[in-house]
C-alpha positions in Angstrom: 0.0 0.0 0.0 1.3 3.2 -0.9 2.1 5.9 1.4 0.8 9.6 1.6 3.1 12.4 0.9 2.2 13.5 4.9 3.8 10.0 6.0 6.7 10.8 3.9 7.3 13.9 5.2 6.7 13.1 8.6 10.2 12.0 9.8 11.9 15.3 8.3 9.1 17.4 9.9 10.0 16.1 13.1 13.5 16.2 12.7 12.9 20.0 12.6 10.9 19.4 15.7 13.5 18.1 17.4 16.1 20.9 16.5 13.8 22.9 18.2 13.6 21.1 21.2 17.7 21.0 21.3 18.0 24.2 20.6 15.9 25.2 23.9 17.6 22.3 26.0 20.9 23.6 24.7 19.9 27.2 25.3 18.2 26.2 29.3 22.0 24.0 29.5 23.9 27.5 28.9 21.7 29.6 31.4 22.3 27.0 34.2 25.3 24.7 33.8 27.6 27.3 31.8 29.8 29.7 33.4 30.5 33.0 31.2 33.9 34.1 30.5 34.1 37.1 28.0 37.4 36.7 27.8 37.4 33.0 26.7 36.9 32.1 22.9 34.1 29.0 24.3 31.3 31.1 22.6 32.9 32.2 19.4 33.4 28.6 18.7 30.4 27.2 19.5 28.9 30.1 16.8 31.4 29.2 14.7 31.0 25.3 14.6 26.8 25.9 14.5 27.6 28.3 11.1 29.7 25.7 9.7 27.4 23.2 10.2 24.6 25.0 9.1 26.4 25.8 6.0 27.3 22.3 5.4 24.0 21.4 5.6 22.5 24.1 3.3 25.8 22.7 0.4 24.0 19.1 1.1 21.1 20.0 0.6 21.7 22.4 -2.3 23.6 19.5 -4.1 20.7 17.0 -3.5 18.1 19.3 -5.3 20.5 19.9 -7.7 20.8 16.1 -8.7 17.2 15.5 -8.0 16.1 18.3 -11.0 19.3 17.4 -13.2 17.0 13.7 -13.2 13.5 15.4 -13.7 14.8 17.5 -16.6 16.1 13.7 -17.7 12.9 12.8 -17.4 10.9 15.5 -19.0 12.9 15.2 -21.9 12.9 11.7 -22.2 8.9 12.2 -22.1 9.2 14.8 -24.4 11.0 12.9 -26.7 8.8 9.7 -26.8 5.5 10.9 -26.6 5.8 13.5 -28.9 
């Protein structure tokens, strides 16, 4: 039986979900546990290391939809060329 396109989603949708929960646990974790020293680097490189990450996820994600419509122009031409 085929799936919808909401059960397909779901695991990414909650994966965003979930960032959002970290990010708050993270966030509570700094206000109680950490102890702030302006003159440390601590803080630059956690922004640092969350930019870079981010970043690298964007590039992944950026090459993945590149691939993906590479393939659907495949396709559309493909269909184009057949059924034409």
């Amino acid at each position: 039986m085929k799936r919808t396109s909401h059960e397909i989603d779901k695991l990414y949708l909650d994966s965003f979900r979930s960032m959002s929960e970290k990010l708050i646990t993270t966030y509570n974790s700094y206000i109680e546990d950490y102890e702030f020293n302006l003159n440390g680097s601590d803080i630059t490189v956690s922004i640092i290391q969350r930019l870079k990450h981010y970043y690298e996820l964007q590039e992944s994600i950026k090459i993945y939809f590149k691939k993906y419509m590479q393939h659907m122009h495949q396709i559309f031409l493909l269909k184009q060329f057949y059924f034409t």
